[in-house]
N, C-alpha and C positions, 0 to 999 in steps of 0.2 A: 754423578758419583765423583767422590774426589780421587783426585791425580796420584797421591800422596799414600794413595789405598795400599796400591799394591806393594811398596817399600814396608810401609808398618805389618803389611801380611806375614814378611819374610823377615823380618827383625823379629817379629813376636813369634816365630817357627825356630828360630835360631835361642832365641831366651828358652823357649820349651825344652829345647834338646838338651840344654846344658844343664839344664836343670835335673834332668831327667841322670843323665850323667855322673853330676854330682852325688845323685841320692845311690845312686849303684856301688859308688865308690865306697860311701859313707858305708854302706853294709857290708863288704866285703872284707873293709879294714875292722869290722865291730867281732868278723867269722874268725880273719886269721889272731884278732888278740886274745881269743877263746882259747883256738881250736892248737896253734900254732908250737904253743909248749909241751903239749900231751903227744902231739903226734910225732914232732921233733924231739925226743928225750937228749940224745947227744946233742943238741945245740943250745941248751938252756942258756948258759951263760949269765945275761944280762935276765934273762927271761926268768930263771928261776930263782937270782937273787929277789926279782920281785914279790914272784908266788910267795918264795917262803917268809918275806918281810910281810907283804899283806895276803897273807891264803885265806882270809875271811873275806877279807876285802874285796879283793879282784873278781872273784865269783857273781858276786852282787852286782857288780859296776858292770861286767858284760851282759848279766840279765838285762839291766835296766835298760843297755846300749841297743838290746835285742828287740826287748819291747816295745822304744823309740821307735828304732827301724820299721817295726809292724805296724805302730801305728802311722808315724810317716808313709810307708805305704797305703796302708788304706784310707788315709784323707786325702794323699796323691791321686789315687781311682775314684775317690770320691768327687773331688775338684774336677777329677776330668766328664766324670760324667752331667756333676754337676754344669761344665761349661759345654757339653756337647746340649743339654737340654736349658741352655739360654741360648744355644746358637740356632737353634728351630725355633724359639718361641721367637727369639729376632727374627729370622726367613719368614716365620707365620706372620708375624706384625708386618714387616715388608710387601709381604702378598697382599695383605686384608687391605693396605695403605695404597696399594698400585690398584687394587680393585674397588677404591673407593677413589681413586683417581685424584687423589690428594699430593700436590706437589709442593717439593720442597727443596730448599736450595739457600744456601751460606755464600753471601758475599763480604766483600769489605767496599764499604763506601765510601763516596766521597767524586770528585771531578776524575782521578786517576784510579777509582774499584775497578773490584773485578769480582770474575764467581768463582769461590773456593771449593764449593764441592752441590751438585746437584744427584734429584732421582731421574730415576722413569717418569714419574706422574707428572711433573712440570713439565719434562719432555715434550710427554702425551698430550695434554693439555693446550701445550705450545707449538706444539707439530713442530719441533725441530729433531737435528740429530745432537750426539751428546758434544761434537769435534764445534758443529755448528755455534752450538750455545756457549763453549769456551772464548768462542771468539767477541762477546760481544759485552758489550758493558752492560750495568744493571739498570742504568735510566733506559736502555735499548729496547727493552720489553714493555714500558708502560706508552698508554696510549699519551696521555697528553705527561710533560718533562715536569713542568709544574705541579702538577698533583704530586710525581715524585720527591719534586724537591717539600713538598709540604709534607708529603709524609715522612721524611727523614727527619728533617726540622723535629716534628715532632714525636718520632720513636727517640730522638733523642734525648727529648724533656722529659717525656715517658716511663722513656725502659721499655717497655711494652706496650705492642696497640694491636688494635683489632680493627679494622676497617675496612671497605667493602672502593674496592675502586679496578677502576679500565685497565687490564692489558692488550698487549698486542701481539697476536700470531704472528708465525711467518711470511703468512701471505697480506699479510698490514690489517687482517678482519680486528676489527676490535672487540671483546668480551670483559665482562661483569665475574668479578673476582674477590671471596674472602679470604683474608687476609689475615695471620694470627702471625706477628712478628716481635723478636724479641731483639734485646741488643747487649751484648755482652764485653766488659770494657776490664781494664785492668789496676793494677793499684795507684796510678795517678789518672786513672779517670777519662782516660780514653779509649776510643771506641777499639777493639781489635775486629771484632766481624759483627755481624747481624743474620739472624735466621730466619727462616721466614716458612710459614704452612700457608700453601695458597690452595684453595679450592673453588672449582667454576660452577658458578651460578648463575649463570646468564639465562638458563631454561625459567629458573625463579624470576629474575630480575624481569625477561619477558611475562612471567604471568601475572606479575604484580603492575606491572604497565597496562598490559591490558585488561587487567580489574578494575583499575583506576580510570582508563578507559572507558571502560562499560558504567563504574558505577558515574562519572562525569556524564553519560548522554544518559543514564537515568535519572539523575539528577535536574539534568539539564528538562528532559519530560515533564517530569513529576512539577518543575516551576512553571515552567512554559503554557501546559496545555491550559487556554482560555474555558473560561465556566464551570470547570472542573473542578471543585476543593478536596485534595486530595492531601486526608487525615493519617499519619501512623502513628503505631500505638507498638512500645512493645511489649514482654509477655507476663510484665504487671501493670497493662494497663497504661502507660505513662506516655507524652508524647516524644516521639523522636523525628517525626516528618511532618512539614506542619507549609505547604504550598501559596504562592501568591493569591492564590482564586481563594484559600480558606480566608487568607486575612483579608479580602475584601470580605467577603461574605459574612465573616463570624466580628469582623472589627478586630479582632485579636492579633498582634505583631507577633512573629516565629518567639521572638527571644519573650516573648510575656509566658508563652503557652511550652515552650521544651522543659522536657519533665516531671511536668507538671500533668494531673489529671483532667485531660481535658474535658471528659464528660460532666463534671463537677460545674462546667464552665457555662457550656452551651445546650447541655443537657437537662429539662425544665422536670417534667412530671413524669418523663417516661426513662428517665435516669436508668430507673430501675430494671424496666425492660431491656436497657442498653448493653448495662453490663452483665443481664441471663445472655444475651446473644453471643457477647465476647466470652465468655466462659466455654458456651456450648460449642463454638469454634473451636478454643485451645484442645479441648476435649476430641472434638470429631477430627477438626483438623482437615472440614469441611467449609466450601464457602457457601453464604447466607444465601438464599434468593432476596432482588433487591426489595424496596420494603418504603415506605413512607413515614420520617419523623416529624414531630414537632419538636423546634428549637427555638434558642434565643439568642439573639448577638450581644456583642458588650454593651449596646445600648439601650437591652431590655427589650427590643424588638421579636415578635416572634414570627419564625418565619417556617414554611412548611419543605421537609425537603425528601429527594429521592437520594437512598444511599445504597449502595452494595458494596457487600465488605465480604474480603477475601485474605487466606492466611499467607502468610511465607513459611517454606519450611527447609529445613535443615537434616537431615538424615532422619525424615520420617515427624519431627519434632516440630510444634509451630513456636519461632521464634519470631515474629512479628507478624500484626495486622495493621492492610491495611481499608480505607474508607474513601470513595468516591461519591462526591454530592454533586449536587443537582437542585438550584434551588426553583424549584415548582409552587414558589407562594403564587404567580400569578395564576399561573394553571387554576389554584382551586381557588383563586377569586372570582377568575372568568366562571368556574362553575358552582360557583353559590350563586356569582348575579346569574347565571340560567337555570338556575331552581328557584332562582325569586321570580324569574320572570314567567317559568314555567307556573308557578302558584298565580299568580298575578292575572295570568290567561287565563286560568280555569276559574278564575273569578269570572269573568267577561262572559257575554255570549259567544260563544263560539264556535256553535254548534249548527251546522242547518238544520232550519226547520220543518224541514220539508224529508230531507233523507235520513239524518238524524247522524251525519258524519260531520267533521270539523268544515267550516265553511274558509272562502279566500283570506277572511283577516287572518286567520290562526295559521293557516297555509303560511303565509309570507313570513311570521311570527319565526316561528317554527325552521322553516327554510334557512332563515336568516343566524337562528342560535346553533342551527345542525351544519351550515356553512363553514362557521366561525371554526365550530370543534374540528371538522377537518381538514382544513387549513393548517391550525392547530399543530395536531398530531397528525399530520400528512397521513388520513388515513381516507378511502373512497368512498364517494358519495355519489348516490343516480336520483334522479327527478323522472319520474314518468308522466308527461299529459297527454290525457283519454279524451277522445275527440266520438261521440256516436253519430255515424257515417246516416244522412236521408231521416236525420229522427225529425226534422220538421213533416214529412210524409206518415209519419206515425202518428201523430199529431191530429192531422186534416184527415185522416181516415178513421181513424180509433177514438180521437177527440183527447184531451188534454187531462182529465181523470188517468185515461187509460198513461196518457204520457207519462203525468207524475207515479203511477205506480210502476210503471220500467224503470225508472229512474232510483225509484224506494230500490226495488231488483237489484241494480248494477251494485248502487254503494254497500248491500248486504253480503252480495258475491265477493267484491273487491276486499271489504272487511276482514272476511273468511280465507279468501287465498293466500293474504297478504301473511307477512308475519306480526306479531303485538309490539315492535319496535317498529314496525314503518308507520306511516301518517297517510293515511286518504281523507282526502277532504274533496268537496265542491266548487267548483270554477265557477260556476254560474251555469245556468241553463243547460244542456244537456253535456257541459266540459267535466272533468276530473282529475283531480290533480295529484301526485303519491311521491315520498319521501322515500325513500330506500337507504337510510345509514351504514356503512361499513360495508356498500355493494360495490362493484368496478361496473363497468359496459357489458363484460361477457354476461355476468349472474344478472343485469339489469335485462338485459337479450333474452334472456332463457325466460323472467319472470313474464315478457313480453308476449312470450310467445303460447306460454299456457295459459294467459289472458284471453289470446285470437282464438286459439283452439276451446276453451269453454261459451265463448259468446257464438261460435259455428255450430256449437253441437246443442246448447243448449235454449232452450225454450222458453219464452221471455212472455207472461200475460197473464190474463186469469182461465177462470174456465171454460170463459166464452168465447175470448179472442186470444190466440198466442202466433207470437210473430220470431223469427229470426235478428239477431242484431249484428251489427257490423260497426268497427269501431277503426279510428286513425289515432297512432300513438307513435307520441314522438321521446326520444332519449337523451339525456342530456348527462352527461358521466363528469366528475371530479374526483382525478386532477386531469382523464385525459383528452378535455376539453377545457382549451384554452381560457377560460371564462374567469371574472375575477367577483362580481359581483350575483345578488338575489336577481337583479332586473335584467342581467344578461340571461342569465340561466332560464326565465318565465319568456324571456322575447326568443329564445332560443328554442325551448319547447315547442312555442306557436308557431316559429317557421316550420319545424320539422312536419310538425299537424298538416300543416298547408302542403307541404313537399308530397305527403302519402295521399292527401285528397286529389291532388293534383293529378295524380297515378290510379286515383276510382274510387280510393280509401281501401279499407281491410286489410292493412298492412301496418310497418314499424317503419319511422327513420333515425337514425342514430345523426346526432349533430354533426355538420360537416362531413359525410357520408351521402354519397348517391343511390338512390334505392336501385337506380338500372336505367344502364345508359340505351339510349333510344339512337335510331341510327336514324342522319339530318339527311333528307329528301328534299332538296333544293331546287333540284333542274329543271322543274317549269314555272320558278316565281320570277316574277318582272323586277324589273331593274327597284324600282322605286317599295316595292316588298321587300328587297332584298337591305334598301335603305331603313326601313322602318326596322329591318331582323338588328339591323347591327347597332342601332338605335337602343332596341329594348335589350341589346345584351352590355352597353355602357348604364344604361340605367340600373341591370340587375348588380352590374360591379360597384354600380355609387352606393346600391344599400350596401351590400359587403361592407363598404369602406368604412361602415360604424364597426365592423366587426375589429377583430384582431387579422394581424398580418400572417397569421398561419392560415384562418378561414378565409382571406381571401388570396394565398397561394393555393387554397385546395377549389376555388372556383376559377379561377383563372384556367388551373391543370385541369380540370373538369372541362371547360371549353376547348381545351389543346385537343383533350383525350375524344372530340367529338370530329374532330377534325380525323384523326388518325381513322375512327371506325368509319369512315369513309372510304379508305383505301389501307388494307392492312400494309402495305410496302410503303407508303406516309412514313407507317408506326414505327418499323423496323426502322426506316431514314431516321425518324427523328430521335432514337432510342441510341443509335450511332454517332448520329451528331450531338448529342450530348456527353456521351463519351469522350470520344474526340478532342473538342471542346475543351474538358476538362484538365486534360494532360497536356493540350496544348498552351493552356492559359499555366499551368505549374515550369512547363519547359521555358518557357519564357520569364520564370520568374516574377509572376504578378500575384498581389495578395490577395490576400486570400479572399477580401469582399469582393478583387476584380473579379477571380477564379468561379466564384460564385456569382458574380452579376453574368458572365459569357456562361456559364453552367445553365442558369434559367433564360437567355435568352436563345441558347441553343433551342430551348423546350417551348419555346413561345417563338420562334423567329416566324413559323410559317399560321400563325393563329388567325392572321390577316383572313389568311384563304375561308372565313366562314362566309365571307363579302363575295364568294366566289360564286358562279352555278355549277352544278355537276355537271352540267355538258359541256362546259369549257375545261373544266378543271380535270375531269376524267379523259375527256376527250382521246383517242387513239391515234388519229390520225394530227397532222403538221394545224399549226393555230394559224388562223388568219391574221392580216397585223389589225385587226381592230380587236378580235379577241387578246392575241397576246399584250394589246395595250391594256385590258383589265386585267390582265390576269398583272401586269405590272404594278398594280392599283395597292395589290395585299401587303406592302412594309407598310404605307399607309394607314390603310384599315387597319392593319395590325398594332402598329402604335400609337394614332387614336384610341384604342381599346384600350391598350395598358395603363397609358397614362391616368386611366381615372383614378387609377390603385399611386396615391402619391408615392405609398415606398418604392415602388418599382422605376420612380422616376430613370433611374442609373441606367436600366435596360433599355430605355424607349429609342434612344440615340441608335444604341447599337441591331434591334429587330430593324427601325427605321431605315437603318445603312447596311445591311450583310446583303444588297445587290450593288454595289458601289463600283467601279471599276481603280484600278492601282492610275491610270491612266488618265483618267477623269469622264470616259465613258459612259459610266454604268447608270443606274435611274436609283433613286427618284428624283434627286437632285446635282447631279454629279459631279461629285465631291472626288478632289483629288492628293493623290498620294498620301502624307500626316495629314491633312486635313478629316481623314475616316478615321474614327478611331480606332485602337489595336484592336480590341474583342469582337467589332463587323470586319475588321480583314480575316482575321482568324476564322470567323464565321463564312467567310464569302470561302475561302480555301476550302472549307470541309463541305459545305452544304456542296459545291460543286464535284467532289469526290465522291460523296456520297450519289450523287446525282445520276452520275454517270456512268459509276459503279454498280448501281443497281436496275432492274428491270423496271419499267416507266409503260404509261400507256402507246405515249408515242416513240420508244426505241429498245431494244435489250441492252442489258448490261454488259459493258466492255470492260475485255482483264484487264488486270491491276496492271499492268506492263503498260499498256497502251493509256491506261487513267496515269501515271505517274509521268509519262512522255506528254500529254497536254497538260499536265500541270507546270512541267519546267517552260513549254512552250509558253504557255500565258506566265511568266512569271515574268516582273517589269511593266506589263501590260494590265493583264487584267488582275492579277495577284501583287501583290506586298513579295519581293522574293525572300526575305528574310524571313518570311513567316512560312512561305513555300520551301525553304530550306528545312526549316522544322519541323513541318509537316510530315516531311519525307524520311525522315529519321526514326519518325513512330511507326508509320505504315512499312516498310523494310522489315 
């Protein structure tokens, strides 16, 4: 408010009164030039020389005087009331202006201004007091001086401006401010003050930042996402988003195709289809289920695509859609050439002549287009091969009529179980081979298993001779068997076959899966048996080795896991020390292949021990030293074994070395101090924790107290002590 208020308050109180005064006067003097000669008769004098010169006269001129007076009076009550009800609608305008937080304030500008008069609302606005704000000059409150000085500059040219610019609180925050300011100047053209209506919009100016925001990583989306062409249209059709992936796809550059109709463009014969869909969207205000087009690019090309198209909407209303493609021309190349190829087949024989199901050509055929697809479309796919268990003894007893008409049997059965989308065909001789499209392992398992179950219950022959059958069936799942090709998947089948015959037959194997671990009874085979055992179990790792690095991690662990059902306190040992292991190789800061090479050597360190016999290895009582020098023999054995698996190369050092000593003691070769590598120190620390920790044939397990006191004692010695330091930090 201004200073200067409260003076003009009591000047204009003082104007009123006089006024007020005057008019009292004026009627009093209008009563006695009436009233004064009638009631005073002896004092006429001057008084009635007038009467009698004007007695028409004078009568008149008081009425008139009279009825001044009354009207004077009543436009004086009228004034007054008149200005008591602009003095409210001012207070009401002032409220409405402080509750719409609207601040305002008269300076005079220039290097030496100042503020001539302020409200509440810039107060508010500026969180100051009113003493405060007197004190301070008008560039004081803007954030940056230069925008003030630009502003003035041009309210000066102006007259008037409107613009939206930075102040500055009390506390130095700075805030987004409209601005409506006028400048009022005199008759030579100089400024005397400037006014100014400021109101805070900083809430707006945030929401328009962060629109700008949002719609910039939309934006930034909408270009960005690879293979996507992503069309908008607004709500006549026309384009307004128009993405990098479209213009590769369609050929068309943004600035060719904005506002323009792009369906006219790339839109061939189903144009017309195009625009019922956009219609029936604005309409429902629904989005499409997605849908397959044919199109054409700018160069006439046509190409097939996948599109889903969804609206934007706006208070219920669809104000734009948009279009996500996908272009799928290969997709339905790859399946016309397999409906050529499928026509193509059914030309050919391909049919056994003997069962009257598809035979191995169309097998492989077939395997190899139903592969493709789900690859494809990452969708599952199972292979079952049918192995009939002793059918040569069918054969030499029934005679080979009787054989082929078992054989007629199975493929009619298999036909019938199966669903009209899988493939049974003929292996050869008493094999059989089946497709299973869109199946995983578990629904392949189950198909398996109501296979075994009809061939136990049911009754295979004619009416002369009927026999039982028994069959070996092996599973081969895509994607979750590693396999990349038709000839892994048929050599895969054949080993599982062999896996179940191996076990009697009449059973199932699923690839890289063990039907049922068998516990190894070693204790009374001779040295040179025991050489030939560890023999054919490098030779089973060499076939592996054609396989993938995951099948032969699940043979390798398959061999560990043989070791363990030997002594279930093995298992727990070794299920600990791979733990262990794992946290000690992270504390240490090793990456993550190290972390994982000491992770699976943990699990393989003691695998040696299959080179072992149960009498030594189980043994209860103390080892002789010719025993304990076999039983020394297992990093050896052990990483002989590994090694045949080339990836595992990384591990073989460290099984070979986790008996080492820190010292140069330890066996097999003894290696000292850095010459062991980190992940066999690490390994030597915990296998012997573990060791001692836990109950043993030959000793029970001692507390953690007394295991952490020989750990520091061996530490320098027979430990790495930095590694024994670490150790002991996890176990604590």
């Amino acid at each position: 408010m201004n200073p200067h208020t409260g003076k003009q308050k009591k000047s204009f109180l003082i104007f009123r009164a006089a006024g007020v005064a005057l008019l009292i006067s004026a009627v009093l003097a209008s009563l006695f030039f009436l009233f004064f000669p009638i009631l005073h008769s002896e004092k006429r004098l001057a008084w009635a020389f007038v009467w009698h010169i004007r007695q028409e006269v004078v009568p008149f001129v008081a009425f008139m005087q009279l009825v001044s007076v009354v009207i004077l009076i009543t436009f004086f009550i009228f004034a007054l009331k008149l200005y008591g009800i602009l003095k409210r609608e001012k207070e009401e305008l002032a409220m409405a202006v402080a509750n719409l937080e609207v601040g305002f304030y008269k300076e005079f500008p220039g290097e030496k201004g100042k503020f001539l008069e302020v409200n509440e609302g810039i107060l508010k606005i500026l969180e100051y007091t009113e003493s405060e704000f007197f004190k301070l000059k008008p560039k004081d409150i803007f954030v940056d001086t230069s925008d003030y000085a630009k502003f003035i500059d041009l309210l000066f040219l102006r007259g008037v401006l409107i613009k939206e610019i930075r102040f500055k609180k009390k506390d130095g925050q700075a805030l987004w401010a409209l601005v409506s300011a006028k400048s009022f100047r005199n008759e030579h053209n100089e400024i005397q003050y400037n006014e100014y209506l400021v109101m805070d919009v900083s809430e707006r100016k945030w929401m328009e930042e962060e629109m700008c925001l949002a719609y910039l990583r939309f934006e930034s989306i909408i270009q960005n996402t690879p293979n996507i062409a992503i069309r908008g249209y607004d709500s006549d059709n026309r384009v307004m988003e128009w993405n990098h992936a479209a213009e590769i796809l369609y050929g068309y550059s943004k600035l060719e195709v904005i506002n323009k109709k792009a369906p006219d463009l790339v839109f061939g014969k189903q144009i017309k289809d195009f625009e019922d869909a956009f219609v029936h969207m604005k309409n429902t205000a629904q989005p499409s289920a997605p849908s397959e087009w044919r199109v054409k690019n700018k160069q006439g090309r046509e190409l097939s695509i996948f599109s889903s198209m969804f609206p934007i909407l706006q208070s219920g209303k669809v104000i734009e859609i948009y279009c996500m493609d996908i272009d799928i021309s290969g997709r339905v190349e790859t399946e016309k050439n397999l409906n050529e190829i499928k026509n193509k087949l059914e030309g050919l024989a391909l049919k056994d002549s003997l069962t009257e199901i598809y035979n191995f050509r169309y097998f492989r055929e077939r395997l190899a287009a139903e592969f493709e697809r789900a690859k494809r479309t990452l969708s599952p796919i199972s292979v079952l091969m049918l192995d009939l268990d002793y059918f040569k003894s069918i054969n030499d007893s029934f005679g080979h009529q009787f054989g082929d008409k078992i054989l007629k049997q199975v493929a009619r059965i298999l036909k019938t179980e199966l669903r009209t989308n899988d493939v049974v065909a003929r292996w050869g001789g008493e094999e059989f081979a089946m497709i299973l499209p869109d199946t995983n392992r578990t629904d392949a398992l189950i198909v398996c298993n109501k296979i075994l179950e009809l061939f136990r219950t049911r009754n295979f022959g004619d009416m002369t001779n009927t026999t039982h059958l028994k069959c070996s069936i092996g599973v081969i799942s895509y994607p979750e068997d590693p396999l990349f090709s038709v000839e892994e998947m048929i050599d895969a089948g054949e080993e599982c076959i062999y896996k179940v015959k191996e076990r009697g037959g009449d059973g199932v194997a699923l690839y890289g899966h063990e039907i049922e671990d068998k516990t190894l009874s070693m204790s009374q085979d001779s040295e040179e048996d025991r050489k030939r055992y560890v023999d054919a179990v490098k030779k089973k790792l060499s076939f592996y080795a054609v396989r993938s690095e995951h099948s032969i991690l699940e043979a390798v662990y398959s061999l560990a896991k043989s070791i363990e059902l030997r002594d279930r306190r093995t298992r727990e040992h070794c299920d600990r020390m791979v733990e262990y292991a794992e946290q000690m190789g992270k504390l240490l800061k090793m990456s993550e292949v190290e972390v994982d090479n000491v992770r699976r050597a943990a699990m393989l360190h003691d695998i040696g021990k299959i080179g072992i016999s149960d009498a030594i290895l189980l043994k209860p009582a103390k080892l002789t030293p010719e025993e304990y020098e076999i039983v020394k023999r297992h990093p050896v054995i052990g990483a002989d074994i590994i090694s045949v698996a080339g990836f595992l190369k990384d591990i073989v050092p460290l099984v070979l070395s986790h008996h080492e000593r820190y010292d140069g003691l330890g066996y097999p070769r003894g290696l000292k101090g850095e010459e062991i590598q980190l992940g066999a120190r690490i390994l030597a620390v915990v296998d012997v924790y573990e060791a001692i920790t836990s109950d043993r044939p030959y000793h029970k397990a001692i507390p953690k107290e007394e295991a952490i006191k020989i750990l520091k004692e061996g530490s320098g010695t027979s430990f790495d002590p930095k590694v024994v330091n670490f150790f002991l930090t996890i176990i604590r």
